[in-house]
N, C-alpha and C positions, 0 to 999 in steps of 0.2 A: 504494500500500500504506500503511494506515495506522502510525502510531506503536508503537502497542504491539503489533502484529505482526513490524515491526523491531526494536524490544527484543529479544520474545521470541528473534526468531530467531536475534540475538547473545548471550544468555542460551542457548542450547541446544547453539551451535559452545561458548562459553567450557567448559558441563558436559560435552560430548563430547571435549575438551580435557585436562581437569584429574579428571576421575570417576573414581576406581579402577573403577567400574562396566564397564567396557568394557575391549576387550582393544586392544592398540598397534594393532592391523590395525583393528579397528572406528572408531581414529579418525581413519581416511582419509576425505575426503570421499566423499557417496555421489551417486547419481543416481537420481533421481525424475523420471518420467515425462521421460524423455529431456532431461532438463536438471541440468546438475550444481550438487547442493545441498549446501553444508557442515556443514548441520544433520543432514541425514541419513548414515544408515551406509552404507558398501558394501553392495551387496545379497549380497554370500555370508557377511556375516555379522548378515544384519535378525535371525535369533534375539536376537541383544544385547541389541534391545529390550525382551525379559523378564526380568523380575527372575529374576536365576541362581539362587536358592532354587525356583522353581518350572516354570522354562525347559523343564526336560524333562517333568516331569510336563501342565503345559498343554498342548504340543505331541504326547505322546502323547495325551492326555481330546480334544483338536481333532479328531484324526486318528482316533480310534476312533469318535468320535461324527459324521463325517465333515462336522466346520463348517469353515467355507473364512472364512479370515482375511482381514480388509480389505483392499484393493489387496495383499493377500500373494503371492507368487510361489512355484512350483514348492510349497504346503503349508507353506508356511513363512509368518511373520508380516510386513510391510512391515515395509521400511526408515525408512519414514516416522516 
């Protein structure tokens, strides 16, 4: 793995860490493709991922217009 894919990825636990953005539970590690990733969220709460000003409204526009979210699970957005 290169360098700046390691930065990153310690650049991404620090903001999942320290972000008012996320809630205490979202910033448990999460698992991605059956390997556990610190960068990523739990998957019961991958919504996190959107910015909470538009979290519900997206996810309803997704769901009516029936678009299926990247590696998303259960209609919901990935953890990733």
């Amino acid at each position: 793995m290169g360098k700046f894919l390691e930065v990153e990825k310690q650049r991404q636990v620090t903001l999942k860490i320290r972000s008012l953005f996320f809630s205490d539970v979202a910033r448990a590690d999460g698992t991605y493709k059956d390997k556990p990733r610190p960068f990523c969220l739990p998957s019961e709460r991958a919504d996190e991922n959107l910015f909470s000003e538009i979290r519900q409204s997206s996810m309803a526009y997704f769901a009516a217009q029936e678009i299926k979210w990247h590696d998303g699970r259960d209609e919901r957005p990935s953890n990733h």
